[in-house]
MOPAC internal coordinates of N, CA, C and O (Angstrom, degrees):
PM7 1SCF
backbone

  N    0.0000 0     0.00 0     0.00 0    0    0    0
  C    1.4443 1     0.00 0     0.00 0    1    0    0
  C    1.5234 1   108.08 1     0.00 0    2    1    0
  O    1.2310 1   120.31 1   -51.85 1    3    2    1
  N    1.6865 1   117.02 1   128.15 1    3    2    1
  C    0.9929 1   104.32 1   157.15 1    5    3    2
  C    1.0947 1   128.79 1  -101.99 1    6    5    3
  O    1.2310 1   122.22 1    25.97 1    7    6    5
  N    1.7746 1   113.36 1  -154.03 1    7    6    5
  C    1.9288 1   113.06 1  -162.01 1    9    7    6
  C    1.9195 1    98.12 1   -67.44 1   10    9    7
  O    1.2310 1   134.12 1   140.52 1   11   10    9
  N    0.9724 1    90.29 1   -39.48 1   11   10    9
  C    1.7181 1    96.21 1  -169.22 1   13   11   10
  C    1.3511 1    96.58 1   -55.88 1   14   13   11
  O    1.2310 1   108.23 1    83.87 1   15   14   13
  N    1.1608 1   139.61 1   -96.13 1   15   14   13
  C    1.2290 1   151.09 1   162.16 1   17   15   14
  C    1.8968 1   108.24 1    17.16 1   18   17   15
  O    1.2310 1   140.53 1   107.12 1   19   18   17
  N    1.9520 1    77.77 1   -72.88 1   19   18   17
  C    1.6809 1    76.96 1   174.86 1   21   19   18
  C    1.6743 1   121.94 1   -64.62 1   22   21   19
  O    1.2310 1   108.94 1   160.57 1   23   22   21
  N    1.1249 1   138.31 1   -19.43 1   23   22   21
  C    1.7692 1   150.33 1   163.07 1   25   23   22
  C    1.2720 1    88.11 1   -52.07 1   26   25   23
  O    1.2310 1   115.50 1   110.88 1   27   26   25
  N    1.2491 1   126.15 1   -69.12 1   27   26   25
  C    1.6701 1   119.71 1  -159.16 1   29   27   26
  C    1.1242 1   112.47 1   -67.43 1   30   29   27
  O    1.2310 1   124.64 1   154.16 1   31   30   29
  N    1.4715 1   108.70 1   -25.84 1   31   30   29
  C    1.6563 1    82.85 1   171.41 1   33   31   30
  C    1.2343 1   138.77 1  -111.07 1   34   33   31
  O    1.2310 1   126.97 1  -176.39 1   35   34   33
  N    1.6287 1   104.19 1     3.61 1   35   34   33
  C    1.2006 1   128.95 1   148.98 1   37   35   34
  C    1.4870 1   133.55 1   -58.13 1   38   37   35
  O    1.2310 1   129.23 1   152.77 1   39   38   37
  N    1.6083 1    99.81 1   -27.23 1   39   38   37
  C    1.5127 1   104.25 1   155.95 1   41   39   38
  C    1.2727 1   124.33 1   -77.13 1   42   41   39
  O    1.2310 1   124.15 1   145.97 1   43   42   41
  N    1.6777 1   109.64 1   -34.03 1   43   42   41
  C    1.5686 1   112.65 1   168.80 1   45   43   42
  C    1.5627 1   110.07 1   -42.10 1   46   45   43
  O    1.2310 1   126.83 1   119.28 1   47   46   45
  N    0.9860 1   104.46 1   -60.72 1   47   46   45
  C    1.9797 1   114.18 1  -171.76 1   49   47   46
  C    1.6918 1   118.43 1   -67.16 1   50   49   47
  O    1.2310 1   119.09 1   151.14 1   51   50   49
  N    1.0115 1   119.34 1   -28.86 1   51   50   49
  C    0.9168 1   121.01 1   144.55 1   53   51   50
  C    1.3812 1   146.56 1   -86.25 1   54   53   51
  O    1.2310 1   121.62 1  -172.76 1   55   54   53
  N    1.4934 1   114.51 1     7.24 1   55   54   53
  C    1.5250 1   125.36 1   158.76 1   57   55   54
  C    1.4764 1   110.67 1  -106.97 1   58   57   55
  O    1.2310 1   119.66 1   172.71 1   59   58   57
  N    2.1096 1   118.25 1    -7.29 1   59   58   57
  C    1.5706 1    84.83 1   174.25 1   61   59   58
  C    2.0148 1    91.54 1  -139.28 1   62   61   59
  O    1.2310 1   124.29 1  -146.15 1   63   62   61
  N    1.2427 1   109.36 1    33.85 1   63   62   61
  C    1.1119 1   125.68 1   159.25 1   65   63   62
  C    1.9980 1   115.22 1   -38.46 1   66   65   63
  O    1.2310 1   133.91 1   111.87 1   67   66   65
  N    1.2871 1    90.70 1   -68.13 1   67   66   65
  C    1.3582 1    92.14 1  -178.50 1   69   67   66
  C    1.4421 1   119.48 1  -115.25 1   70   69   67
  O    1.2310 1   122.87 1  -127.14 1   71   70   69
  N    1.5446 1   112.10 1    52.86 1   71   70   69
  C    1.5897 1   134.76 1  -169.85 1   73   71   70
  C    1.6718 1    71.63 1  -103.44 1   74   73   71
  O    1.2310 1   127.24 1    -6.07 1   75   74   73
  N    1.3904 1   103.67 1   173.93 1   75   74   73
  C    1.6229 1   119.85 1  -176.19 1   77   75   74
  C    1.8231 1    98.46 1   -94.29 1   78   77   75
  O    1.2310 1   122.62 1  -171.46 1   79   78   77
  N    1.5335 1   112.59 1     8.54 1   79   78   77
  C    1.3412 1    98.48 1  -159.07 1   81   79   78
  C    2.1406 1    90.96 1  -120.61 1   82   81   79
  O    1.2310 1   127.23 1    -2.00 1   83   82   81
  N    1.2918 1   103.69 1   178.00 1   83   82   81
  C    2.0429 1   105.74 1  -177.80 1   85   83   82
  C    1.4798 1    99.85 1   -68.73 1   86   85   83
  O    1.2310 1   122.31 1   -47.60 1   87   86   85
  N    1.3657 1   113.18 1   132.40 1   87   86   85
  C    1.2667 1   113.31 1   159.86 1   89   87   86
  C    1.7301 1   111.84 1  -111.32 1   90   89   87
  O    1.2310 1   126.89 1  -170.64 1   91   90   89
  N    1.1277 1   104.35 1     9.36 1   91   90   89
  C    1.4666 1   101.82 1   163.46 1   93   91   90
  C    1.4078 1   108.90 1   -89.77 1   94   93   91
  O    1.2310 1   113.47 1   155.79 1   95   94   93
  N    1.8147 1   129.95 1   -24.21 1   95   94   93
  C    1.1490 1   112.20 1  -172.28 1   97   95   94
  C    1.7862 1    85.97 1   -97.85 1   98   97   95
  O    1.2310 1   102.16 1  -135.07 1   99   98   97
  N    1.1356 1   150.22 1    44.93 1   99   98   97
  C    1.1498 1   155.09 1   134.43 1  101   99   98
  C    1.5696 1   108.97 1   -84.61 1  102  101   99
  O    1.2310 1   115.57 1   142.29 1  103  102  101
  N    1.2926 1   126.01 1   -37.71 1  103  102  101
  C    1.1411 1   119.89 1   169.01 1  105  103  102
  C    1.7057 1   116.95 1   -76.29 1  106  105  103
  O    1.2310 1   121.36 1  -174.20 1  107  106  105
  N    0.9521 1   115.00 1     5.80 1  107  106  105
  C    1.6790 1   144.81 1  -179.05 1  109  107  106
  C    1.6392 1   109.72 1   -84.14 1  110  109  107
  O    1.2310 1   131.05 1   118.61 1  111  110  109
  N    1.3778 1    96.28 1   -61.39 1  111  110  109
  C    1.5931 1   106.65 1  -162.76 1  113  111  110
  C    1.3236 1    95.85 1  -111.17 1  114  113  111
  O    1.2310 1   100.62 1  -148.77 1  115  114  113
  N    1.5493 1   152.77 1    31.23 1  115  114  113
  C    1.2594 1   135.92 1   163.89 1  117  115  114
  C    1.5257 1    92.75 1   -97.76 1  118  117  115
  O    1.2310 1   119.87 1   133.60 1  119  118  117
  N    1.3208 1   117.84 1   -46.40 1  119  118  117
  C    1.7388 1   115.23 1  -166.96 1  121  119  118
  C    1.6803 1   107.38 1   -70.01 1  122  121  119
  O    1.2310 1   124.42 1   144.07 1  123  122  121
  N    1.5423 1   109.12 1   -35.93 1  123  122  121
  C    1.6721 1   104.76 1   154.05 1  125  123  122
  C    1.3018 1   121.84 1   -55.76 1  126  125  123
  O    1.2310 1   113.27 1   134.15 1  127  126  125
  N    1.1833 1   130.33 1   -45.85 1  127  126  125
  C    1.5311 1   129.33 1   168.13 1  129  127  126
  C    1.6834 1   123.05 1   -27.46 1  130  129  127
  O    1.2310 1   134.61 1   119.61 1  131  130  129
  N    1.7284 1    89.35 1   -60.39 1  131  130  129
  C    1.1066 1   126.36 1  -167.31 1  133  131  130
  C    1.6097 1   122.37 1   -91.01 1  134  133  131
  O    1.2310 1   126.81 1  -164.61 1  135  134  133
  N    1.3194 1   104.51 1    15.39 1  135  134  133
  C    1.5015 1   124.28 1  -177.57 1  137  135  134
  C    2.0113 1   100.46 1    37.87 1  138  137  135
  O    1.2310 1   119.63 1  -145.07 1  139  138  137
  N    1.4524 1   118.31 1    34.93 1  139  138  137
  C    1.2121 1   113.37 1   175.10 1  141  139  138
  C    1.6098 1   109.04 1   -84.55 1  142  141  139
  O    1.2310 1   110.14 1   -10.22 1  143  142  141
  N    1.2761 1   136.11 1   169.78 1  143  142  141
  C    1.5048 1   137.05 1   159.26 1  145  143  142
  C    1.0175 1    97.99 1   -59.85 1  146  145  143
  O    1.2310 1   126.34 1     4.15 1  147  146  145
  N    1.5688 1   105.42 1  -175.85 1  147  146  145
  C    1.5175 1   114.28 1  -158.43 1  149  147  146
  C    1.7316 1    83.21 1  -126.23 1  150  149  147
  O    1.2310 1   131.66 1   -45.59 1  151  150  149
  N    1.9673 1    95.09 1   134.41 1  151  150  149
  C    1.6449 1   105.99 1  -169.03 1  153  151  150
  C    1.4228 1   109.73 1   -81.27 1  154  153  151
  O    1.2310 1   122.82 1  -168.90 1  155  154  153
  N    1.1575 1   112.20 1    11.10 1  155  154  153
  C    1.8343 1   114.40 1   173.23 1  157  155  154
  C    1.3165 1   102.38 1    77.94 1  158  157  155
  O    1.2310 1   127.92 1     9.63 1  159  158  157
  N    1.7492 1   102.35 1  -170.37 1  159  158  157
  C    1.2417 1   103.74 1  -160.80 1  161  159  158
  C    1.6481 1    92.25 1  -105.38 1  162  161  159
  O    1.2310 1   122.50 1   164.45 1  163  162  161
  N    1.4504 1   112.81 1   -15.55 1  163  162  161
  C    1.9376 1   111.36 1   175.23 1  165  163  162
  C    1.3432 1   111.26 1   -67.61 1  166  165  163
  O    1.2310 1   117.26 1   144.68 1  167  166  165
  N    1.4662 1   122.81 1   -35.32 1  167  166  165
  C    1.3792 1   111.11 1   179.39 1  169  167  166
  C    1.6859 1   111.93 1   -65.88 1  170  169  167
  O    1.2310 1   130.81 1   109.76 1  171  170  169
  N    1.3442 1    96.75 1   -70.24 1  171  170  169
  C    1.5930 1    96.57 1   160.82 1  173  171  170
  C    1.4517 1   123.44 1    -4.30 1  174  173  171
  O    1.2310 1   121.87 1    98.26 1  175  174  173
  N    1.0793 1   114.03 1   -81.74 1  175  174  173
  C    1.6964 1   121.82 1   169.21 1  177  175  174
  C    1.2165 1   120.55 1   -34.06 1  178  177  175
  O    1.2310 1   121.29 1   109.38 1  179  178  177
  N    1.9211 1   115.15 1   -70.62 1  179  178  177
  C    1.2729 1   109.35 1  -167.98 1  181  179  178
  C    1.6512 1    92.46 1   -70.67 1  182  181  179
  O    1.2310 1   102.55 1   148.02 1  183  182  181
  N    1.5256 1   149.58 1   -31.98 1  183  182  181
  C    1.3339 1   111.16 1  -167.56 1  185  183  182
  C    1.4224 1   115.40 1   -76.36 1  186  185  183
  O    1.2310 1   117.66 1   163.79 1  187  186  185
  N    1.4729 1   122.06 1   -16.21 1  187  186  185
  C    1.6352 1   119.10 1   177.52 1  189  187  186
  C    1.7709 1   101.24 1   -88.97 1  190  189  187
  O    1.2310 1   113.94 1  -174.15 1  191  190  189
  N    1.5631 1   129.07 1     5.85 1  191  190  189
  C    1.2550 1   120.79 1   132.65 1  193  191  190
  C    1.7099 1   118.88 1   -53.57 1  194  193  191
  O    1.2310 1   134.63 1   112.59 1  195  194  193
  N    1.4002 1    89.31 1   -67.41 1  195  194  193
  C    2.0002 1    75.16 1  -177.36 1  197  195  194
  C    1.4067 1   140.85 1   -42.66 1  198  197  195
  O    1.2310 1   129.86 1   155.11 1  199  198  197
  N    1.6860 1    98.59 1   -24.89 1  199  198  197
  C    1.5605 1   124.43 1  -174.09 1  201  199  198
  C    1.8369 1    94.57 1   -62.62 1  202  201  199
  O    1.2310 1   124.99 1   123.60 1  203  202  201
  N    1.1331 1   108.03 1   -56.40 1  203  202  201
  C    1.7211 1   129.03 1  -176.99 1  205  203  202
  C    1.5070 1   112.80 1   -59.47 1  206  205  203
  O    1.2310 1   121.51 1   149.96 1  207  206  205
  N    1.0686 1   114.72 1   -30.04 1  207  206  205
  C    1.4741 1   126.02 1   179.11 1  209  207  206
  C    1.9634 1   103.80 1   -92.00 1  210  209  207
  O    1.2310 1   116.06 1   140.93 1  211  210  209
  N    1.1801 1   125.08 1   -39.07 1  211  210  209
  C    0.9089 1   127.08 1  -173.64 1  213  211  210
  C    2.2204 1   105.51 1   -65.22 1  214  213  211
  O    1.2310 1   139.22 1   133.27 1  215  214  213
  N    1.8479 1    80.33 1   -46.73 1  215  214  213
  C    1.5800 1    78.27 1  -163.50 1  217  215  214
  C    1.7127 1   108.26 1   -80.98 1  218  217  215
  O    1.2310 1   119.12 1   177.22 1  219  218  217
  N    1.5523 1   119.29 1    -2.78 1  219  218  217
  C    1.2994 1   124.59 1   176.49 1  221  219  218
  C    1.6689 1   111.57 1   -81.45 1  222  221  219
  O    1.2310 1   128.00 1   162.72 1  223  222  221
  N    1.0217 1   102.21 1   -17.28 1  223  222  221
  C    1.8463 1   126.66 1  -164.53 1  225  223  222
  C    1.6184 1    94.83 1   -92.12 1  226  225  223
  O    1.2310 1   120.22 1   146.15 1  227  226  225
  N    1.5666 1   117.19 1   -33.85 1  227  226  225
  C    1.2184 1   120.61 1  -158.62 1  229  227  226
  C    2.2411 1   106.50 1   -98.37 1  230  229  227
  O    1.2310 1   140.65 1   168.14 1  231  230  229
  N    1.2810 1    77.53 1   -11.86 1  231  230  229
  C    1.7162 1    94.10 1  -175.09 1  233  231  230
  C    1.0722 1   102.69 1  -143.04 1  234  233  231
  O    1.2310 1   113.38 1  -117.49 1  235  234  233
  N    1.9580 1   130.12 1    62.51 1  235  234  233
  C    1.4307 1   118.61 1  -167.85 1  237  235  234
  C    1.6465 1    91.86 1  -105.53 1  238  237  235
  O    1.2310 1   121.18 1   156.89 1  239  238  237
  N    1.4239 1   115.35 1   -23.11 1  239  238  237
  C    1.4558 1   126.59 1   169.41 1  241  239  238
  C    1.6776 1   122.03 1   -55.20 1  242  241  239
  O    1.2310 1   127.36 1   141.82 1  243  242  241
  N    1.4512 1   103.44 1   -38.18 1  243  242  241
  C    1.5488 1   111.08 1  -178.42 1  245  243  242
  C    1.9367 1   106.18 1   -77.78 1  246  245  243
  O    1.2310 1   128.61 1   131.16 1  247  246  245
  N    1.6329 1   101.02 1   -48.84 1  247  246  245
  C    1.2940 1   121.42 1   172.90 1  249  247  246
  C    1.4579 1   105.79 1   -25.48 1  250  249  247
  O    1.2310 1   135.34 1   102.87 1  251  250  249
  N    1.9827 1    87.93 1   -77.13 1  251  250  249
  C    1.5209 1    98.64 1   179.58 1  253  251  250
  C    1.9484 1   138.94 1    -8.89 1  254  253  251
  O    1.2310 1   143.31 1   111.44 1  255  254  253
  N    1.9612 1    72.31 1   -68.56 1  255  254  253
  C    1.3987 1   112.28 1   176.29 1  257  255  254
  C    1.4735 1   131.73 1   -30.65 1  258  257  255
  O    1.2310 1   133.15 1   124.65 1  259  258  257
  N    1.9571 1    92.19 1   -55.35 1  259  258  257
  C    1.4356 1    97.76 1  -155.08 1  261  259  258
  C    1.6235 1    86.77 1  -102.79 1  262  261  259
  O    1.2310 1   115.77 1   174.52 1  263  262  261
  N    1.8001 1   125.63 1    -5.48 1  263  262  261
  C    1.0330 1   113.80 1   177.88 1  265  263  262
  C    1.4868 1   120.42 1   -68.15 1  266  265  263
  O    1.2310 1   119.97 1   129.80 1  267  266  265
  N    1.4465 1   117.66 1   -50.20 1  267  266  265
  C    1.5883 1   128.75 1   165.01 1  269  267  266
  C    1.6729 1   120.60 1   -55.08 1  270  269  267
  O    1.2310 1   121.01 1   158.76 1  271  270  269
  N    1.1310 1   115.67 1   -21.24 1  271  270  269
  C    1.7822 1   132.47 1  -174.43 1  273  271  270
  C    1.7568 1    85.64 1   -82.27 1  274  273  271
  O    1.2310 1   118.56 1   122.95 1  275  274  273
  N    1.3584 1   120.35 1   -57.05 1  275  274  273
  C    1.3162 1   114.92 1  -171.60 1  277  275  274
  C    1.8367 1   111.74 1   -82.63 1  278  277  275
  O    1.2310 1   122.53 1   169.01 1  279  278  277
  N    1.2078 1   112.76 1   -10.99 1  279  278  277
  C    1.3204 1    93.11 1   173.22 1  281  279  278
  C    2.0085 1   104.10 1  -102.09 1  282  281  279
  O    1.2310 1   132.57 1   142.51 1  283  282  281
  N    0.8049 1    93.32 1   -37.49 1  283  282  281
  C    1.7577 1    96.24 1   159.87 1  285  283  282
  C    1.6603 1   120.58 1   -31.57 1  286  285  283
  O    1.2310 1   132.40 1   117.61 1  287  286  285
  N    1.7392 1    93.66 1   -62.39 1  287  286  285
  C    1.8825 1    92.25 1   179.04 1  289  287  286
  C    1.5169 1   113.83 1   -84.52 1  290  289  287
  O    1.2310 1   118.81 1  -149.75 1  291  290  289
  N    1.5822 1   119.88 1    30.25 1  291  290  289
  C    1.3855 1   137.95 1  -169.14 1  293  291  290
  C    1.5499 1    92.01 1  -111.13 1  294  293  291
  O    1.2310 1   117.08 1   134.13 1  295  294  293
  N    1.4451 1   123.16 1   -45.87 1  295  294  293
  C    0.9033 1   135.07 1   169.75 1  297  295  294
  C    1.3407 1   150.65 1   -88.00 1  298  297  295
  O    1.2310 1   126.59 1   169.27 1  299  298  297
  N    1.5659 1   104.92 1   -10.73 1  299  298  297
  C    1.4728 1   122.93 1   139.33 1  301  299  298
  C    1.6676 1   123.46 1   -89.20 1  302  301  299
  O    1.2310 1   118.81 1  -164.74 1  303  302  301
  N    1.4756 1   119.87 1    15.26 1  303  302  301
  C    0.9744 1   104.79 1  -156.76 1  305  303  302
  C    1.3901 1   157.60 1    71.82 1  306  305  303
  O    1.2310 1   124.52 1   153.76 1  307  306  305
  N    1.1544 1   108.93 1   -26.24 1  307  306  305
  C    1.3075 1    99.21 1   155.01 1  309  307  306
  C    1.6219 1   140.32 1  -179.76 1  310  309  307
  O    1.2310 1   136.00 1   -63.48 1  311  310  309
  N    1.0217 1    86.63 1   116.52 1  311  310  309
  C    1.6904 1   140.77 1  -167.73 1  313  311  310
  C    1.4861 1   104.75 1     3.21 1  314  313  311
  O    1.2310 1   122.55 1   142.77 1  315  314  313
  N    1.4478 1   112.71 1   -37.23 1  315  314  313
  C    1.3787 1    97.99 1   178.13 1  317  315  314
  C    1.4436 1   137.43 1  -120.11 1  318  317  315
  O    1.2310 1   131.57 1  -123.50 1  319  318  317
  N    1.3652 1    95.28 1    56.50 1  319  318  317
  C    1.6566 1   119.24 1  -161.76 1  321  319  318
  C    1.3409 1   110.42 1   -79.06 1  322  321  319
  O    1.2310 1   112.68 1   170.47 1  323  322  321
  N    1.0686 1   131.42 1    -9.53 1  323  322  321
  C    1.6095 1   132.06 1   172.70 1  325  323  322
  C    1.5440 1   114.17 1  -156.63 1  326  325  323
  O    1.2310 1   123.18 1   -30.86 1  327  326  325
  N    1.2093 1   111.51 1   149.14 1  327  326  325
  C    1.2852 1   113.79 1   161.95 1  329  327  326
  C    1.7911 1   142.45 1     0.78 1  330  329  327
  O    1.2310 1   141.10 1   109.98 1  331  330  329
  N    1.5906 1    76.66 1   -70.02 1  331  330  329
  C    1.8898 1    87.90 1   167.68 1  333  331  330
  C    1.3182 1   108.58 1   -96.93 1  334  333  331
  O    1.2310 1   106.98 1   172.21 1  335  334  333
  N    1.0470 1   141.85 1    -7.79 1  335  334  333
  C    1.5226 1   139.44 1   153.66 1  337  335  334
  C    1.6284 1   102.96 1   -39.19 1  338  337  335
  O    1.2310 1   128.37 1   116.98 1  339  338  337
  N    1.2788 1   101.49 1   -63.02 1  339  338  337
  C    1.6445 1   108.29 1  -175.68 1  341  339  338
  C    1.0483 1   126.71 1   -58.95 1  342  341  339
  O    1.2310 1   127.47 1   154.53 1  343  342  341
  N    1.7239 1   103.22 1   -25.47 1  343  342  341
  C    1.6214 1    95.67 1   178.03 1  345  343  342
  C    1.3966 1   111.10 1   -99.98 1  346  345  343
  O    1.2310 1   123.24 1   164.79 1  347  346  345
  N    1.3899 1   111.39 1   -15.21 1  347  346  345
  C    1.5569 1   108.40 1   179.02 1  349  347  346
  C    1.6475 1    96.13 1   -59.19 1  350  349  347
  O    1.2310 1   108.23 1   110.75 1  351  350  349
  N    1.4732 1   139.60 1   -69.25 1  351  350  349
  C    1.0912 1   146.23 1  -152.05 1  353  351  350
  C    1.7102 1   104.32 1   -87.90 1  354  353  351
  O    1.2310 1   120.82 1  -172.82 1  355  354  353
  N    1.4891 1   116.04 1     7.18 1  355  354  353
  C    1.7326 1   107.70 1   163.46 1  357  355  354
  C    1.8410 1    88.33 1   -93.62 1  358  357  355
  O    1.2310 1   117.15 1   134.45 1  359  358  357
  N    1.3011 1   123.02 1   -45.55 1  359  358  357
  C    1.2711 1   119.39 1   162.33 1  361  359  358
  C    1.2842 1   136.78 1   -30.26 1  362  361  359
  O    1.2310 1   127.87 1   138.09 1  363  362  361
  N    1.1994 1   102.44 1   -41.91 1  363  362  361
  C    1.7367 1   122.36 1  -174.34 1  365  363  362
  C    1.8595 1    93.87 1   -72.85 1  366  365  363
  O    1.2310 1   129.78 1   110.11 1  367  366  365
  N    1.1359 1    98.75 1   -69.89 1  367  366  365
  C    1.7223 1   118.99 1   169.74 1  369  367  366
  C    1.4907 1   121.23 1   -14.58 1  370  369  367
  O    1.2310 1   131.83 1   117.96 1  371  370  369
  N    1.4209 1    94.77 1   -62.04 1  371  370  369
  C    1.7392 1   116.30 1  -171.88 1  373  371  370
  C    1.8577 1   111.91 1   -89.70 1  374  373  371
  O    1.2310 1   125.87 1  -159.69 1  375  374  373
  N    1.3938 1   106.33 1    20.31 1  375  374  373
  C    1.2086 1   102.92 1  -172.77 1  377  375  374
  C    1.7872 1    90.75 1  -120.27 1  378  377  375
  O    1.2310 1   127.98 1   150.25 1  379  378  377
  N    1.5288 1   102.23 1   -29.75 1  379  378  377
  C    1.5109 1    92.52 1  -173.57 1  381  379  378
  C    1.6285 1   130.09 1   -62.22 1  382  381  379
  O    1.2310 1   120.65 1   169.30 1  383  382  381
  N    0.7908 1   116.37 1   -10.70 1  383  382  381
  C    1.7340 1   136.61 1   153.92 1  385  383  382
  C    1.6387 1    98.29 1   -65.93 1  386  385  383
  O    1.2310 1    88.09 1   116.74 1  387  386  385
  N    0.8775 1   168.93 1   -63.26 1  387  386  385
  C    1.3817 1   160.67 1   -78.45 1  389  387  386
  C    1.9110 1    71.64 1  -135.36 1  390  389  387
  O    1.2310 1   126.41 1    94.73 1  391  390  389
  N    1.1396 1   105.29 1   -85.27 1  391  390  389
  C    1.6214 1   127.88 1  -167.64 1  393  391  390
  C    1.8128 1    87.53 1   -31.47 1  394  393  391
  O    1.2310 1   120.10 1   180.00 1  395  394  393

């Protein structure tokens, strides 16, 4: 793979990343499109790392936020003492299906 290759499809993933639809099987069917090889399953990874790094970088303030709010009502006991307490741990909640 070259640099180009890798741009394009780094733009792929980052233009349908957070579409309601796979942007890993976009990284699937552009190099089929494009009669390119197939970028494996390591590229894959590290570029939907950057996606994760970008959007943690982009909300490290909210992150922050609800990280100390949730370890705070961990430490008073209980859990849903404010606002972002609640959403850190409806967060926590709604992810355990995902995992």
């Amino acid at each position: 793979m070259d640099w180009i290759q890798a741009i394009v499809l780094g733009i792929v993933q980052g233009l349908s990343e957070f579409l309601p639809i796979s942007s890993t099987a976009h990284l699937r069917i552009v190099p089929e499109l494009l009669a390119w090889s197939d970028p494996g399953t390591e590229f894959s990874a590290v570029i939907q790392l950057g996606t994760l790094v970008a959007v943690l970088l982009f909300f490290r303030k909210d992150v922050v936020q609800l990280s100390s709010a949730a370890l705070e009502s961990l430490w008073h006991r209980n859990l849903f003492e404010t606002p972002e307490s609640k959403m850190a741990w409806s967060i926590a909640a709604g992810t355990i299906p995902v995992v």
